[in-house]
C-alpha positions, 0 to 999 in steps of 0.5 A: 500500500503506498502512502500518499503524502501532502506537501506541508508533511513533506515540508516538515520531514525535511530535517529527518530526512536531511539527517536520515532519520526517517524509516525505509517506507517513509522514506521511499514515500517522500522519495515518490512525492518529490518525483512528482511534485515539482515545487517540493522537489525544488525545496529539497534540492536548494534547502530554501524557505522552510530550511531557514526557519528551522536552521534558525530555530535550531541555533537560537532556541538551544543557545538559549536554553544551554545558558539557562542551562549552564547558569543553573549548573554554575549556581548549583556547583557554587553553591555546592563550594560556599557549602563546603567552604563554610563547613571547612571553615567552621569546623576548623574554627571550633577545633581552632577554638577547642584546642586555644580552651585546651591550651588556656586550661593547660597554662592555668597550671601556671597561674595556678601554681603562681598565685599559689606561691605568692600566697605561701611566700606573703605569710613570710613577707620578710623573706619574700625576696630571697624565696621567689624562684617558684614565682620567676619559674610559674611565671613563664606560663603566666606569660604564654597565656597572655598571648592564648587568650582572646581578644575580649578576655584581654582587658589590659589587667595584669597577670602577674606582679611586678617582682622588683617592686615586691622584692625592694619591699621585701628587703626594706621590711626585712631591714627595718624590723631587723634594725627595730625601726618597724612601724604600723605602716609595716604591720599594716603593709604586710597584712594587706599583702596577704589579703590581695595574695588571699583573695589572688589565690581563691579567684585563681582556683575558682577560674582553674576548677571551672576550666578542668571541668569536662566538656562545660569547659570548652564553654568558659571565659577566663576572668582576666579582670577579678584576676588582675584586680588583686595584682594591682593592688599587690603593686599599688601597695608596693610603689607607695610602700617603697617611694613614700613608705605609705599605704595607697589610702593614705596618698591624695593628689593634689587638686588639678587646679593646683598643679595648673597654677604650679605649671603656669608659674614654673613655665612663665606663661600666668595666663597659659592654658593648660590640658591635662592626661593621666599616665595609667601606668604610671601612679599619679603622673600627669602629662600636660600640654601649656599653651599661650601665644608662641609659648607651647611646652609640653611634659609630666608632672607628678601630681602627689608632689607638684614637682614638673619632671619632663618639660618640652618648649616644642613651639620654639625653633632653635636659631643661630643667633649669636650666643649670650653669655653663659652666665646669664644664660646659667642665671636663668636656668637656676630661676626657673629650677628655684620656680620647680623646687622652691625658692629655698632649693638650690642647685650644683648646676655644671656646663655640659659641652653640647655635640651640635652646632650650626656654623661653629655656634653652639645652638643650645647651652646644656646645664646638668644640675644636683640638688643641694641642701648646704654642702651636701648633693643629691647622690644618685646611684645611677649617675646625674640624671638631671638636665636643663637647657636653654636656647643659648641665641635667646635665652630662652627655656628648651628642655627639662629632664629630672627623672627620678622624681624626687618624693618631695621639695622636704630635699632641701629644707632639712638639716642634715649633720654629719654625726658619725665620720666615715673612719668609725663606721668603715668596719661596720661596712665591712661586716656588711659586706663581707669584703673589704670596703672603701669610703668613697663619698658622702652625700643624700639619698632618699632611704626606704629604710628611714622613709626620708631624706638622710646623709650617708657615707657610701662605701665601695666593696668589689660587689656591694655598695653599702649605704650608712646613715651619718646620723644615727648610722642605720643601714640605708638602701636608696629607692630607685624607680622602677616603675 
């Protein structure tokens, strides 16, 4: 039977039969159709007409729907990566998290054993100094865990004591009540420090029991801060302990007021505004900027005793204007340190050779000064830290330095009397000492075992420098800052 077939079928079997798709039999019929139908034959030779459309179509609508194709691949494999990413990100973030937990609990051994020895070590506070390897040893775990620590858990609360302090308090304990000089400033001193150790000891422990407890660990924040308040006050106690042989609740600043008009008055700027910034790190320390007209100055101030320690003429520019002479220059120097000190204070002040010059001029006059108090100077065991200097073209003020500070302007007012000679108190030295000494000089120290100004005669061994009091001949030990 043969099948007949209309044009527009014809039409459409076009593609199927260009791509020999098309059965035998319908094949064989488009194949008897062509033969005689002239106008489908002619379609089939040149491909004209319906072969645009549907070449049209097949390169249009499948472009189309292989980019709506591919975008939903692409979106489907990023998100697939995002996925992946996040859970390789979480879950090395909480392993990164259990082990700083783990890490945080394996150093509060440290801590633990820390503040456990300092605890221990205050009930003999006398000797605390000369038992303190388990501190320096606990110590380093101490400082390990500063750096595990997380970012909110660090509130800038220290961790461990500072040792240097604690031991100079040790000592002048120890020196004190070996020389019968104990007080109740002494009594009171060693009691508050076995309270704040006390109280280090419990937080700590409460801190190590809940990092050693089981998964809830993972879980715990170390208090830095109940951790850091006792420490504080541990070096609270021994900075005015040892600087001014005080508890804390005994020191009060000076009203802010006070210290502007002192800063105005010693920097000659009456009308001068004056901006102050407390120093944390530093007890009562003040930094201040003074400002009127050209004259800009910046520096510290203690704000228990009023004294300026550092001043800065920072709006001043040095010239190379002929310098005046050294005289009045030095004249003007001793001024303004009488307008710091006080009007009695006086001064050993000495030309240093200043290094820098502009065109063969010296720019600057450097004067190094030591307090005196009559024919006594201010011995500083570390060497003459004193320093002031004055623009030598114009005379005018450029840099203060006086660090140490001294505890009080109570320096030069006392009457200091050379009662014992060094010759007599020479053997006593030695004794000291352990070794064979020398006399070398005589002069004042700030002594944390009288708690004041005293003149002493200073002996020099191969090893030890021993200080004694040419007064009553007690053994002094000079307060050096540490802070």
């Amino acid at each position: 039977m043969k099948v007949k077939l209309n044009c527009s079928l014809v039409e459409d079997l076009y593609p199927l039969y260009e791509e020999n798709e098309l059965r035998a039999e319908n094949r064989r019929a488009v194949e008897e159709h062509l033969q005689h139908c002239r106008e489908c034959r002619e379609l089939y030779q040149e491909g004209s007409g319906f072969s645009e459309l549907s070449y049209s179509t097949e390169e249009t609508l499948p472009k189309e729907v292989d980019d709506r194709i591919l975008i939903r691949f692409r979106l489907r494999r990023m998100k697939m990566i995002a996925a992946l990413l996040a859970a390789v990100i979480i879950v090395t973030g909480i392993n990164q998290y259990a082990a700083n937990r783990e890490k945080v609990a394996t150093l509060l051994d440290g801590v633990y054993l820390y503040a456990e020895s300092l605890n221990e070590l205050a009930q003999n506070a006398y000797e605390l100094d000369n038992n303190d390897q388990l501190l320096s040893y606990a110590a380093e775990d101490v400082m390990v865990l500063d750096e595990e620590l997380n970012w909110f858990e660090r509130k800038n609360a220290p961790l461990l004591v500072n040792s240097q302090e604690l031991d100079e308090m040790a000592a002048t304990l120890r020196e004190r009540k070996n020389q019968g000089l104990e007080d109740a400033t002494d009594l009171r001193a060693i009691e508050l420090l076995q309270t704040y150790a006390s109280t280090l000891f419990k937080h700590v422990g409460k801190e190590y029991n809940e990092f050693h407890h089981g998964y809830s660990s993972y879980f715990e924040f170390l208090d830095t801060e109940g951790i850091g308040n006792p420490i504080g006050k541990i070096d609270e106690l021994a900075f005015f302990y040892n600087r001014y042989h005080k508890l804390p609740s005994e020191m009060k600043l000076l009203k802010e007021k006070n210290l502007k008009e002192i800063i105005r008055t010693a920097l000659n700027a009456k009308n001068g505004k004056v901006k102050f910034e407390k120093v944390n790190d530093q007890y009562g320390m003040y930094r201040f900027d003074l400002q009127q007209g050209k004259t800009k100055i910046d520096g510290e101030i203690d704000g228990y005793s009023g004294i300026i320690i550092t001043a800065f003429n920072y709006g001043h520019q040095l010239n190379d204007q002929k310098p005046l002479e050294q005289r009045e220059v030095m004249k003007k120097a001793e001024q303004m340190l009488k307008s710091i000190y006080g009007k009695t204070a006086a001064f050993e002040i000495k030309v240093e050779q200043n290094m820098d010059e502009i065109e063969g001029q010296p720019n600057l006059y450097r004067f190094r000064f030591t307090p005196l108090a009559g024919e006594y100077k201010l011995h500083c065991p570390l060497g003459e830290p004193f320093v002031i200097e004055f623009d030598a073209g114009s005379g005018e003020f450029f840099m203060l330095s006086a660090q140490p500070a001294l505890q009080s302007r109570e320096l030069f007012s006392k009457n200091y009397q050379e009662k014992l000679s060094q010759a007599s108190l020479e053997t006593k030295a030695e004794l000291i000492s352990d070794e064979k000494v020398k006399a070398s000089r005589t002069g004042i120290i700030y002594s944390t075992v009288s708690a004041d100004y005293v003149l002493v005669h200073i002996f020099e061994g191969k090893e030890n420098r021993i200080y004694i009091n040419a007064e009553t001949g007690i053994v002094e030990r000079p307060y050096f800052s540490i802070h």
